[in-house]
C-alpha positions as CSV (number, residue, x, y, z in Angstrom):
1,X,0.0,0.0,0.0
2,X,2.7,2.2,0.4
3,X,3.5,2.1,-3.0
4,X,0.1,3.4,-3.9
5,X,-0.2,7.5,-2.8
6,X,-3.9,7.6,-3.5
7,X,-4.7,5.2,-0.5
8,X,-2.6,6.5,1.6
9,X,-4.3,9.8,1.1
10,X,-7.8,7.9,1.2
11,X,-6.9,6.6,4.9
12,X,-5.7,9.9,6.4
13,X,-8.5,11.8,5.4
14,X,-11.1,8.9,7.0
15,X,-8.5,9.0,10.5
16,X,-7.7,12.8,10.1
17,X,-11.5,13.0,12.0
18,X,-10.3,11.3,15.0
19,X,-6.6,11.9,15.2
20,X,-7.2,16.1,15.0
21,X,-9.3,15.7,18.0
22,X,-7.5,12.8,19.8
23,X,-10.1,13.6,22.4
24,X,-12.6,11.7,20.8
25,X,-12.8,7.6,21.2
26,X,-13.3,5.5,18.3
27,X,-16.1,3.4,19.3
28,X,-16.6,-0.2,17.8
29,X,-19.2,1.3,15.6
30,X,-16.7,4.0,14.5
31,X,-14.3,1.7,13.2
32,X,-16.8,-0.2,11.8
33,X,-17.4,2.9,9.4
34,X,-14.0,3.3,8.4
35,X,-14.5,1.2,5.2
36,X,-10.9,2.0,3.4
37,X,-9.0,1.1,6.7
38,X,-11.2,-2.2,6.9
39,X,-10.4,-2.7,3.6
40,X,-6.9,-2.5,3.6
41,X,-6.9,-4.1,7.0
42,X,-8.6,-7.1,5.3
43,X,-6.3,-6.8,2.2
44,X,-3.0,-7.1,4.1
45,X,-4.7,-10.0,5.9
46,X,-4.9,-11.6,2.8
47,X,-1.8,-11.0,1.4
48,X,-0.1,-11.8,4.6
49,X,-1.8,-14.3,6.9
50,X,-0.9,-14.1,10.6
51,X,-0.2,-17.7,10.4
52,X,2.2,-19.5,8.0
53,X,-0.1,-22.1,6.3
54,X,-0.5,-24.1,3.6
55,X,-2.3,-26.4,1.1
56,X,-2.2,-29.9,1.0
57,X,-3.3,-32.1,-1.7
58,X,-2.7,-35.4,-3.1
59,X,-2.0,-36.6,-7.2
60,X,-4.9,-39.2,-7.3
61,X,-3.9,-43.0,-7.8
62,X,-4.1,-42.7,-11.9
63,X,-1.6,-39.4,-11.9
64,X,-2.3,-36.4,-13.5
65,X,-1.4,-34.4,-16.6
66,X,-1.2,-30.4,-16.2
67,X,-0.6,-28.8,-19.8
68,X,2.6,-31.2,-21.0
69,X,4.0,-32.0,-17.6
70,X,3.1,-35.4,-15.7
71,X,2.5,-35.6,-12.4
72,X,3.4,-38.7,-11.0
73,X,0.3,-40.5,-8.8
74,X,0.4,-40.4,-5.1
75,X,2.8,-37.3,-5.3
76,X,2.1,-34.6,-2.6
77,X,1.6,-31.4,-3.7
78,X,1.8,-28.2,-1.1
79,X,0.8,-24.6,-2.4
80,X,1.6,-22.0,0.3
81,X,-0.8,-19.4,0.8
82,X,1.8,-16.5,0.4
83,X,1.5,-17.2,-3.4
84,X,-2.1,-17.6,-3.7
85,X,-3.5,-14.5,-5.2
86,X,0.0,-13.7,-6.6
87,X,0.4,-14.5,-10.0
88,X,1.1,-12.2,-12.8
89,X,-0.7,-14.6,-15.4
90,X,-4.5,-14.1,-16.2
């Protein structure tokens, strides 16, 4: 997000509210209007879980074929989930 100005710009005017008057409480129901922050909350989330997991899956017993390349059966495949949601192809 840093790399993107416009957000930035987006979140400080929705905190600029609270943090001129740092007076004021956010209440629950406040923060639950603050739909960029939320947003980008849930979008870092995303992109970086709080937990290191992954995705295990098994070939089936009759192998697969993906494109050219053969999977041989009963091969364990693991996806993390850092590179879910990464790739540059369509």
């Amino acid at each position: 997000m840093t790399k993107c100005l416009e957000h930035i710009i987006k979140l400080r005017e929705e905190l600029d509210p609270f943090i001129i008057n740092s007076d004021t409480e956010i209440s629950s129901d406040g923060m639950a209007r603050l739909g960029h922050l939320n947003r980008a909350i849930n979008e870092s989330l995303r992109l970086y879980t709080g937990v290191p997991t992954a995705i295990y899956r098994k070939v089936p017993a009759e192998g697969i074929t993906i494109d050219i390349t053969n999977i041989p059966r009963n091969t364990n495949i693991l996806c993390l989930r850092y590179g879910l949601g990464r790739s540059n192809f369509d």
